[in-house]
N, C-alpha and C positions, 0 to 999 in steps of 0.2 A: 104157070105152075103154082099150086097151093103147097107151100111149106110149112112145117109145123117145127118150130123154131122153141127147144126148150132153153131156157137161163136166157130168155129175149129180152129180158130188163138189168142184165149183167153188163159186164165190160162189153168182150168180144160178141156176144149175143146181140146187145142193141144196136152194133157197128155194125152186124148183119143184117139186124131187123131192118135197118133206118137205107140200106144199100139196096136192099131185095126188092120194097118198094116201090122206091125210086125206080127201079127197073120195072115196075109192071107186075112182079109177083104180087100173089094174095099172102098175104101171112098171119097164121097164128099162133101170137106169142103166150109160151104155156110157162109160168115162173110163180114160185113160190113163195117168193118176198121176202126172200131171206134181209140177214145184215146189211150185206151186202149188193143186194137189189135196189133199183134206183129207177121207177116210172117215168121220170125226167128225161131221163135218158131216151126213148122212146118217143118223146112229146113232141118232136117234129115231125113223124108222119102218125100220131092217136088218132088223126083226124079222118084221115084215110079212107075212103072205104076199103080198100083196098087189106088192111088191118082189124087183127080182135087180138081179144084180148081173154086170157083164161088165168085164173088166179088157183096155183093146185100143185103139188108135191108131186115129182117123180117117186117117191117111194110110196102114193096110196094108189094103186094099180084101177081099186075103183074108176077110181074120176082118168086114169089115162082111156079105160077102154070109153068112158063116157066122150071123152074130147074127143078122141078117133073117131067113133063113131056120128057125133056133131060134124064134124068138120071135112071128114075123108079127104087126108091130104093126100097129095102126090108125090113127098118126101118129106123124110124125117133130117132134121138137123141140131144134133144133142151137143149142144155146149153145157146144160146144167151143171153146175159140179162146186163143191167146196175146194178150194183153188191157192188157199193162201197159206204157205209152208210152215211159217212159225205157227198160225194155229192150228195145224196138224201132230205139231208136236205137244202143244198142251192136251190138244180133244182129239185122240185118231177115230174114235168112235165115228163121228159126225162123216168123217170120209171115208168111211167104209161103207155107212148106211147108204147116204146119197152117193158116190161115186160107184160103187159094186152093186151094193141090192136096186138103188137106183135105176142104173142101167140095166140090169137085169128086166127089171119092171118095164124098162121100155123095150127092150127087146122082145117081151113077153105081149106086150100089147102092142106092138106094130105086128108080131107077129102071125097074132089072130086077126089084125085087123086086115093087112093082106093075103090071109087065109080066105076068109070072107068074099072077100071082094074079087076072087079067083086068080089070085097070083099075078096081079097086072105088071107086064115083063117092065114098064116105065117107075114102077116103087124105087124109091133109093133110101138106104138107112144110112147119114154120114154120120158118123161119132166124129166128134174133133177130140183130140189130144194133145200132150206137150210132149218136149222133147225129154222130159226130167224122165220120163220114163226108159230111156237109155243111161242112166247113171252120169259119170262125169269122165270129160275128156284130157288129156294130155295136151302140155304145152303148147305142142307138135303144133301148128297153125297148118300142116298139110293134113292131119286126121280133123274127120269130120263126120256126123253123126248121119250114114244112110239107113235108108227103109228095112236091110238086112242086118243092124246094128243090133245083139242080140241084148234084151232087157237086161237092164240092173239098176233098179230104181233103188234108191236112198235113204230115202223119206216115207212116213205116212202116207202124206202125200201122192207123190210118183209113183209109191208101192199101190196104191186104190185105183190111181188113174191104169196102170200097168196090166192091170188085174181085169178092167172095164174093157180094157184094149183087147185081150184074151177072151172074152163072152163075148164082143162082137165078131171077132173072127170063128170062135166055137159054133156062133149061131149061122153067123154063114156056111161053113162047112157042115154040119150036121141039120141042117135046117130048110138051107139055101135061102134062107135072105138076102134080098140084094143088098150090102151094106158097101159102103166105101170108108176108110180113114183116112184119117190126117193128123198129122203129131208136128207141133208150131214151136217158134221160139219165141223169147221173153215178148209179150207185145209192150205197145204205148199208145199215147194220144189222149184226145178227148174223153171225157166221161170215166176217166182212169179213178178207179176208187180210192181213196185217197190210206191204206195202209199199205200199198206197193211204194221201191223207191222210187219214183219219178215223180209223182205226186206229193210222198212224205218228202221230198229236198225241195219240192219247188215249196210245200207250204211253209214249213217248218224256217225257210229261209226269209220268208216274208214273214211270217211271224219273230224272228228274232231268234230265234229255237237253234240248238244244236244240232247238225246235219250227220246222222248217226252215220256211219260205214262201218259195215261188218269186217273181223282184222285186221286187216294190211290193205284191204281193196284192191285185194291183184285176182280176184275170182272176175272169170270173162265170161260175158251172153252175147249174146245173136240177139238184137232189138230189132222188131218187126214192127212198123208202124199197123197199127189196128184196123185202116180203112184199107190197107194193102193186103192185110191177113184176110177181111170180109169180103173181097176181091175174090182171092185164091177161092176159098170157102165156095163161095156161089158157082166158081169154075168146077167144081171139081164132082159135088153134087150132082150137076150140070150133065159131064164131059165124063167122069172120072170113069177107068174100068171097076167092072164089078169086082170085090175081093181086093182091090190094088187097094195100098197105100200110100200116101204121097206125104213128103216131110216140106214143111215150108218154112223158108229163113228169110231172114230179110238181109243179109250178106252185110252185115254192118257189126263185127265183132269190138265191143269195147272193155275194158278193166272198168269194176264199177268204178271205183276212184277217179278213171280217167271219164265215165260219164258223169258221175257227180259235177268236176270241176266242170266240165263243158255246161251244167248246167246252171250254175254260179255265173261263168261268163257272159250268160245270155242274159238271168237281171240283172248283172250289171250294166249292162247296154239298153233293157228296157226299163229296169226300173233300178238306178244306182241309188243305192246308200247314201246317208248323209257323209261317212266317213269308212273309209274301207272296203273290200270285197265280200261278197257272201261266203266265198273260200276261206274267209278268219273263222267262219263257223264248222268248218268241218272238223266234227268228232270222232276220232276212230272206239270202236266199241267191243266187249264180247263176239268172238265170231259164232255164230248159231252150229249146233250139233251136225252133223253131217253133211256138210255145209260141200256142195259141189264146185269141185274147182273152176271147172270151164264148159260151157255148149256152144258148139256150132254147129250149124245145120247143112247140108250139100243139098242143095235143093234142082240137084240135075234131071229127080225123072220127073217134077213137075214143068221143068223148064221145056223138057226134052219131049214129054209124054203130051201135055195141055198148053204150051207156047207160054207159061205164065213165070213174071220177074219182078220182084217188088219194084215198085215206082219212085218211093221215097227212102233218098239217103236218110243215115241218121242226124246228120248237122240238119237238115232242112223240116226232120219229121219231127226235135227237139225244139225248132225255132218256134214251128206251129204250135206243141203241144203248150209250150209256156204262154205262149200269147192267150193260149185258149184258157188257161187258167188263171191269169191277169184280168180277163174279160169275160168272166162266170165265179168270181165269189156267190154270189144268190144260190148257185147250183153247189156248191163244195161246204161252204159254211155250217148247212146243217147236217153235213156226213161225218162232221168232226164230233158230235156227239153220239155217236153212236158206239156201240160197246167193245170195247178194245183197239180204237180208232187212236191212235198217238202214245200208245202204252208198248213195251217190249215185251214181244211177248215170245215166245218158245226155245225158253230157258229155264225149262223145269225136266231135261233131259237128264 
């Protein structure tokens, strides 16, 4: 299969890029180098042939019908997107542009491009999404966020992704695109951009830095290990029905607080202190505007529908991720200057 793989030099994107390969897919990663983009990331299969590489904006429509037509993939797989909630709330513009008109744009150029090519019944358009696009859940640990879980998204944010989630099912319906979704929980791992907290508490803690936690730290996620989300991903592409959506979690529900510390515990055990715990450093902070109390995800009709289960608990997919950021300063050092990387940012609500 040739897949054409937008935001391929992002988090979740290069987790795809780097899995897809390895399996024998062709892939062309289409990214626009944002901030937030990171080539490195991708630098284990550059070499490929099996890989290319396109430097170009979902929202210049140009250059998508140009790469379509270069490349005539077999499926489209859209993770591109502006992703990080506090700076949604400074610039909501920038997610609207790329999140909504964005994806418009590529619905609009897949669309011609499988026009073209005579409706070939094997096309798949998978948009991936998050679960933020369901707003926020109750204490309850028995509710949990399904496929039928009606929108109320939050944030700038959620609200754009929300919105992208509605024009791929519009263009289905009215169109008949073959599209499939998918709406995720919080990921981790490797190549994790370094203004998420999993990143800012492991660096910030090796740096000596205060380990920020938003109020009380009693807001809970669903953590999805990233090479287990790029897993599903490729399943579902794959396998998935036309029109379906499938919600993937990684069944690992924590209090940020309670993953902070678990993450404190692990350099202490790989890299302790001269005197003390990294937990002396935990600062509680401002809680961010509309700040979602809880997500989890029921991930029964991927389990049920595609036989698919995340593979990595959270204690084992924590252990890996720190290790892997102990053993790739070269790769993370120069992410630290990049523009709003260590600053607080969406508190101007």
């Amino acid at each position: 299969m040739k897949i054409l793989v937008t935001g391929g030099a992002g988090f979740i994107g290069s987790a795809v890029v780097r899995l897809a390969v390895s399996r024998g897919h062709r892939v062309v990663n289409l990214d626009a180098l944002t901030y937030a983009a990171c080539l490195e990331n991708v630098a284990p299969v550059a070499d490929s042939p099996l890989y290319a590489f396109e430097h170009a904006d979902i929202r210049d429509r140009a250059a998508l019908d140009r790469i379509f037509a270069a490349h005539r993939p077999d499926a489209v797989m859209h993770l591109a997107a502006e992703s990080h909630v506090d700076r949604s709330i400074d610039g909501p513009g920038d997610f609207v542009e790329t999140n909504i008109t964005g994806t418009y744009n590529m619905l609009e150029a897949a669309r011609a491009f499988w026009t073209r090519e005579g409706r070939p019944a094997g096309f798949r358009f998978h948009h991936i999404s998050t679960d933020e696009v369901f707003g926020s859940l109750p204490a309850d640990p028995a509710v949990k966020f399904t496929e039928d879980t009606p929108y109320d998204p939050r944030s700038p944010y959620s609200a754009s992704k929300a919105a992208s989630d509605h024009l791929v099912r519009a263009w289905h319906e009215t169109y008949g695109l073959p599209v499939v979704l998918t709406n995720c929980s919080n990921n981790y791992g490797p190549y994790h951009f370094p203004e998420k907290l999993i990143p800012v508490v492991i660096l910030n803690a090796l740096a000596g830095k205060p380990l920020p936690v938003y109020g009380t730290g009693a807001n809970i996620r669903d953590w999805l290990y990233v090479e287990d989300h790029a897993d599903a991903l490729l399943l579902v592409v794959e396998k998935g029905a036309l029109g379906r959506s499938y919600n993937i979690g990684g069944e690992n529900e924590r209090t940020n607080l309670d993953l902070v510390k678990a993450l404190c515990a692990i350099l202490d055990r790989k890299r302790p202190k001269a005197a003390g715990s990294y937990a002396d450093q935990i600062t509680f902070v401002t809680d961010r505007p509309g700040h979602d109390a809880r997500y989890a995800i029921d991930p029964g009709r991927i389990r049920e529908e595609l036989g698919w289960r995340p593979s990595v608990t959270v204690e084992e997919g924590l252990e890996r991720t720190v290790q892997w950021y102990l053993d790739n300063e070269v790769w993370w050092r120069p992410l630290l200057a990049r523009k709003g990387v260590g600053e607080r940012l969406g508190v101007k609500a």
